[in-house]
Structures are given as C-alpha cells and as structure tokens.
N, C-alpha and C positions, 0 to 999 in steps of 0.2 A: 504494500500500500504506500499512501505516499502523504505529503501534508501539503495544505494549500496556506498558500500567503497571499492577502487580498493586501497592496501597499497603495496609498493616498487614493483609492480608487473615487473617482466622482462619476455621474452619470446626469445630463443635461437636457433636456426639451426644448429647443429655445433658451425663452429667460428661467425657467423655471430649473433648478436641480433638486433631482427625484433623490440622489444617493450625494453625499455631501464628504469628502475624501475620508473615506471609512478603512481603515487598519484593523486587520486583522489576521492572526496566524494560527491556522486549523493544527495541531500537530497529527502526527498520522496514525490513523487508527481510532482519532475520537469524535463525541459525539457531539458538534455543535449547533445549539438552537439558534435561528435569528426570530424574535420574539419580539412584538410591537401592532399597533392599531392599525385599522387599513388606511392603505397611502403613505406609510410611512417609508416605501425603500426595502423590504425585507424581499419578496419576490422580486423586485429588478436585482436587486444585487444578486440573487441565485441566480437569474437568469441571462447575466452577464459572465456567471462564474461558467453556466450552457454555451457560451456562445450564441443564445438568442436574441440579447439585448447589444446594442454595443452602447461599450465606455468612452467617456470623454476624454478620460486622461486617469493615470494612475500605471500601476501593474496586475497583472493576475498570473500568479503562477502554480503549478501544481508539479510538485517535483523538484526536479531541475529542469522541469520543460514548462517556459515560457508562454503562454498563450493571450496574452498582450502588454503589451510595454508602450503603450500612449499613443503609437503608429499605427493607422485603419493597414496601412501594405504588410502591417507585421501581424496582426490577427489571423489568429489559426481559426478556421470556418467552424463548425458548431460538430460537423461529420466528422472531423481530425481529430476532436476534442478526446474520444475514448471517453464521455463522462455517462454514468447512471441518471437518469433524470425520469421522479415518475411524478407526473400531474396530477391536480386537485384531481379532475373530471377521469385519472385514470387512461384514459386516450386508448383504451383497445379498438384494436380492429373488429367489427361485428362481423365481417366476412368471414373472417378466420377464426378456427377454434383454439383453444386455449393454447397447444403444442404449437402450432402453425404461427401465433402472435411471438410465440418465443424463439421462432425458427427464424424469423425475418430477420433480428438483428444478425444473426448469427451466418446467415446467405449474403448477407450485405458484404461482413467481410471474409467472405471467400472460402467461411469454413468448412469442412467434409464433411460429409452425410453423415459416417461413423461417427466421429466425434461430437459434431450436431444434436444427434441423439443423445448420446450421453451427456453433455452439457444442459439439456432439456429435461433429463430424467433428474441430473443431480440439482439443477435452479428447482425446480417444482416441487420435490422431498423437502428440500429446507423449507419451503411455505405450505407443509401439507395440502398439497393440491398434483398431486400426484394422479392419484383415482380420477380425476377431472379433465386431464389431457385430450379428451376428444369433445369435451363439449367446448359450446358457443359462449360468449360472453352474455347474452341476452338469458343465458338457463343459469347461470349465476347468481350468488345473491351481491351486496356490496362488499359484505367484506371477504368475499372471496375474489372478486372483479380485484378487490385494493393488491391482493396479495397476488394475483397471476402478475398486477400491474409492475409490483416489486419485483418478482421473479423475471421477466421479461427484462427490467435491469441490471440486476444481475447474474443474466445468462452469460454475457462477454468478461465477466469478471473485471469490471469495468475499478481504477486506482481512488474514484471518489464516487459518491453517491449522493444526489439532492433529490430530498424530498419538498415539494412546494405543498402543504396542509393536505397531505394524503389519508386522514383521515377524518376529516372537515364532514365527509357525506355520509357516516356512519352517526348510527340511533350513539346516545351515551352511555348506557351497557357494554356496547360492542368496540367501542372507542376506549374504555377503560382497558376490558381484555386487549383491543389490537396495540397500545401501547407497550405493553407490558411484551408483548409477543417481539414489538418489531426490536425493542430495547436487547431484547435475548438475542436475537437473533444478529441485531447488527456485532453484539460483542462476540458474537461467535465469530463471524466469519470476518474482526477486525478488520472493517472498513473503513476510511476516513469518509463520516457526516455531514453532512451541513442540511440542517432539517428550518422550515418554514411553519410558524403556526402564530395565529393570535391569542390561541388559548394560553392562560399561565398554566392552569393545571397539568395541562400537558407539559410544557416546557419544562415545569420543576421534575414532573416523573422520569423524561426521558432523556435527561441530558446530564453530558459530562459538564460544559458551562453553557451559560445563555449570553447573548449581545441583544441588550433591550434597544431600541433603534426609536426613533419618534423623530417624523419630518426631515427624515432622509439621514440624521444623525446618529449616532452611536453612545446613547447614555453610559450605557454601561456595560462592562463586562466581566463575569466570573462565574465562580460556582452556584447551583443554587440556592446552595445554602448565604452564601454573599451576597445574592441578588438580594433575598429576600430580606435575611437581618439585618445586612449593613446596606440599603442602596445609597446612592449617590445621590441622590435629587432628589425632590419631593415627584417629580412625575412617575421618578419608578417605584417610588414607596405606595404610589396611587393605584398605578398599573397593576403590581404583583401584587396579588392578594387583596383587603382588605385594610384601608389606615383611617385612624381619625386623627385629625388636623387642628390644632387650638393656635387662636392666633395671639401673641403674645408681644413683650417686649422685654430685651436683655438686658439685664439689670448689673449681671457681673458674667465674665466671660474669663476661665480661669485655665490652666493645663489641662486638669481632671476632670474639671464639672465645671457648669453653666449654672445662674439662678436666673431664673424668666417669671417673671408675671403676666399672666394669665387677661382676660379679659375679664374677667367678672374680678379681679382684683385680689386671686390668691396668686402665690406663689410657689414653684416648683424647681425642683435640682433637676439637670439632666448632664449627658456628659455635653462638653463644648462643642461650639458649631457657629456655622456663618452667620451675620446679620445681614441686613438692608443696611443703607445709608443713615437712615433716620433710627434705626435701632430695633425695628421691626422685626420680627420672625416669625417659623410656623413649627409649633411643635408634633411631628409626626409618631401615631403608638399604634399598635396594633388592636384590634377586640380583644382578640383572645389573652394576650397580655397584661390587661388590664384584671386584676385583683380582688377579690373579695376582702373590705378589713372590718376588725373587732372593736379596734381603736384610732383615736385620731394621732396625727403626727405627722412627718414629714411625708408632700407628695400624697396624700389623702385627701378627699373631699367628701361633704355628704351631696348625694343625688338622690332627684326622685325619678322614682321607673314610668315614663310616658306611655311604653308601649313592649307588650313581651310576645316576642315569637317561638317556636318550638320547631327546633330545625331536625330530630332524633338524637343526635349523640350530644347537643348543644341547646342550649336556652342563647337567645342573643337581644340583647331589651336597648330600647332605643333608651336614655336616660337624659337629664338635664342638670346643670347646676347654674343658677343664676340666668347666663344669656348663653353659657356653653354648651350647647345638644353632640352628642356622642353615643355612640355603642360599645358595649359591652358583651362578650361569649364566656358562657361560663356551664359546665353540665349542671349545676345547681338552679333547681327552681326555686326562685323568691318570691315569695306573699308579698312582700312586705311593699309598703307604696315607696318609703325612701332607703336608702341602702348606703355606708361608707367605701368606696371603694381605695384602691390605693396603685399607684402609678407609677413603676417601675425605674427608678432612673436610668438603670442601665439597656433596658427596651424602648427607649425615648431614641428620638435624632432630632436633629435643628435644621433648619434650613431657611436661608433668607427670605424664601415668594412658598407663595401654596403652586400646585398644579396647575399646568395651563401656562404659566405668566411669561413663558421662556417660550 
C-alpha cells in the first residue's frame, strides 16, 4: 500500500474556492475520514485525489508517484490513476451481473481470464457476496448493491481506496452493522483510506483520524478521541456531537485555569483559552458532562428543569438558570423541578466567537 500526501492543494470555480490549500498526509495503511456539512470541500477534494475534479494549484501524491504538481500537462488522467473509488449512488452497471461488474475493471486492464476469475472469486468472499455472482444488481438489496460496489474496487487491488458517503443510502440499522463491517475489513486487507461522510457518528466509529473541513477549510485534525475532547474551534465542538455554549466574559486568564463570568452573573474556572478583543468568550461543555451535585461550590449552579426527554439509556432535560438555557444527559430521572448541577472544569474549552462567526 502506499500513503497519500495532499500538499497546499486548492480547488477554484471562478471566484469562488471550493477547497482552500488543505494539507494533509494519509500514512499508509490508515483510515482517514474527511468529515464536515455539505458544501464544505470534502467530496471535491476526494474527487480530485480521482482525478475527476481538477486542482488549481497544490500537489497530490500517492507514493512516490506524483499525480499533480500544479501543471494541467503534468496530470495523470483519472484511468492512470490505479485509485479505488466507490460512489454514494454505488454506480453499478444494471446490464451486468454482479461477477460481470467486477470483470470490467479487471478487462480494462488486460487481465487473463484465469486470473480474472480468481480475482473475482477472492474480491466477492471478503464482502460475502460470493453466493451472488450471477445475479443482477436490481435482485439486490442496498446493502448488498454497497458491498458488490466495494468489491468491484477492490478487484484491481487498487494502493488507495475513497469512499465518497457509501453508506449514506442505507436504513440506520444496516449502516451501524455496515460500519463496523467495512472498519474490519479495511484493517484486514491494510489499505490506505480516505472515506467521505457528514455523519459524526460515523466518523468517530470508523476512523483512524478525522479532518473536520467547513467552507473548503481544514478545522481540524486528529484522533477521534481529539476531535471530540479537545476541538479547536467552537465550530467543531458544534459539529461533533453535542455542546452547550455560555457566553461569558474573562475575568483572569492564567497558565492552568481561566475564571469567566457567566451571563447571569456567576462565575466559573475553566482551563485557559482565547478571548475576543473586548474580552468576550464562549464557554463550550458537553451534556453528558455536565454533573449531578449535592452541594454548592465551585462551578455549580442551581437550575430549574424546563423540559425532560427520555432518550432509553439517557434522561436529557433542557434546564435554565437565570437567562442561561442549556442541557443536560444524565441516566438518572429527576422529579424534582430544580436541581444543583456542577460543571467540570477540566471538560470546559474557551473560545473567542460561538459557531458560525468565522
């Protein structure tokens, strides 16, 4: 296998730039999500890494083989490319049946009947769809359609593989299982990734790191476990998962900890973080993070419960104090109308603007 390196790459429509000089280095063999809203860049940039899109300017390489370096005369065409690529919509041929869709790539380049076969037999076992080799894609269900789709890519045993939301068309059942499947399966057969989805749930399951992307940029990038506990911006503390946002102001700003006052006029520690000019901030926490307390004390407030939902494994109650409305998840069901809760500092982030402002 091999590892891709996307260097300043940009992509342009006119005045408009879709992909904004985005950096990035696949190493080889993992699994990277590009993860963000639609419109943001994550399929052009897959589909540049195809050779379906082209680049304005940057590099793309995979290997030591070059397949653009800022020159349209030095682009390698999309059929050169040797890349895996399976689409939302899956893209099978309805003429052909299952064996026949994975025969094409493989007649393209010049391969022998003998070997053809075997190449067919052994792509189709690894997506259990072996028994299926003679039917139609129309006698299919979807998530068997997804997985001929897959197979069909890696028939040629192609050095990278992009997924652009290939599981987007499947019920949410069938999308939990096919995660979990394609996760197994990519680490088996140690392919280098590069997977497209807007779902977070997904991203967190299936990846070695994420690059959160928003308006053709590149927020952030790392594990998911970093994406999620430490983001960088308040848009990706928005995006991944669940956060409530208190807007506040910095009162001391220290190595260890921060002390911010609140809008209703308490005050709370958190660890340090960026201001606004005027001193403004927004303090980002999670639901689920947020505490049950016995007593009052630092980083505690009393709220009353406006509104309680029953999600099965969680209680999640809109709540208020003063002008602040937030939520809270917690498995414990509260009677009670008001409740003390308490506010983690070390689960806490800062950040100068809310959501949106960038």
């Amino acid at each position: 296998m091999a590892d891709l390196v996307l260097q300043n790459l940009t992509i342009k429509y006119g005045a408009v730039t879709a992909v904004d000089n985005l950096n990035i280095h696949v190493a080889s063999g993992e699994f990277l999500t590009l993860l963000g809203p639609s419109g943001c860049g994550k399929s052009t940039s897959l589909f540049a890494v195809a050779g379906l899109n082209h680049a304005t300017s940057g590099t793309i390489r995979v290997g030591e083989r070059v397949l653009f370096d800022g020159n349209p005369s030095n682009t390698v065409p999309p059929e050169r490319r040797n890349i895996g690529l399976v689409f939302q919509s899956y893209a099978l041929w309805p003429h052909k049946t299952v064996a026949e869709n994975l025969a094409f790539p493989l007649t393209l380049r010049k391969i022998g009947r003998a070997e053809r076969d075997e190449r067919i037999k052994e792509a189709l076992g690894l997506v259990e769809m072996l028994p299926y080799a003679d039917r139609y894609p129309f006698e299919l269900s979807g998530g068997q359609q997804q997985r001929v789709a897959l197979a069909r890519a890696l028939v040629y045993r192609p050095p990278l593989l992009l997924l652009d939301e290939p599981l987007s068309n499947l019920d949410a059942k069938l999308r939990e299982r096919a995660r979990v499947w394609l996760r197994e399966l990519q680490e088996r057969l140690n392919v280098t990734t590069i997977y497209v989805t807007h779902d977070q749930a997904e991203a967190l399951a299936v990846s070695d790191r994420i690059a959160v992307m928003s308006m053709g940029r590149m927020r952030q990038l790392g594990t998911p476990r970093e994406i999620y506990e430490r983001p960088a911006d308040s848009f990706v503390a928005d995006f991944i998962g669940s956060s409530n946002f208190f807007d506040g102001t910095m009162l001391e700003n220290g190595t260890d900890k921060a002390r911010i006052r609140l809008a209703d006029g308490s005050e709370i520690v958190t660890p340090p973080g960026a201001a606004a000019r005027d001193g403004s901030v927004v303090v980002a926490i999670r639901p689920e993070k947020i505490e049950l307390s016995s007593s009052a004390g630092q980083n505690t407030m009393r709220v009353s419960i406006d509104q309680r939902t029953y999600l099965g494994s969680v209680w999640q109650y809109a709540v208020r104090s003063g002008s602040i409305e937030f939520r809270i998840q917690t498995p414990v069901e509260l009677k009670e109308d008001s409740v003390l809760v308490h506010i983690p500092q070390e689960h806490c982030a800062v950040f100068p603007d809310k959501p949106g402002a960038n």
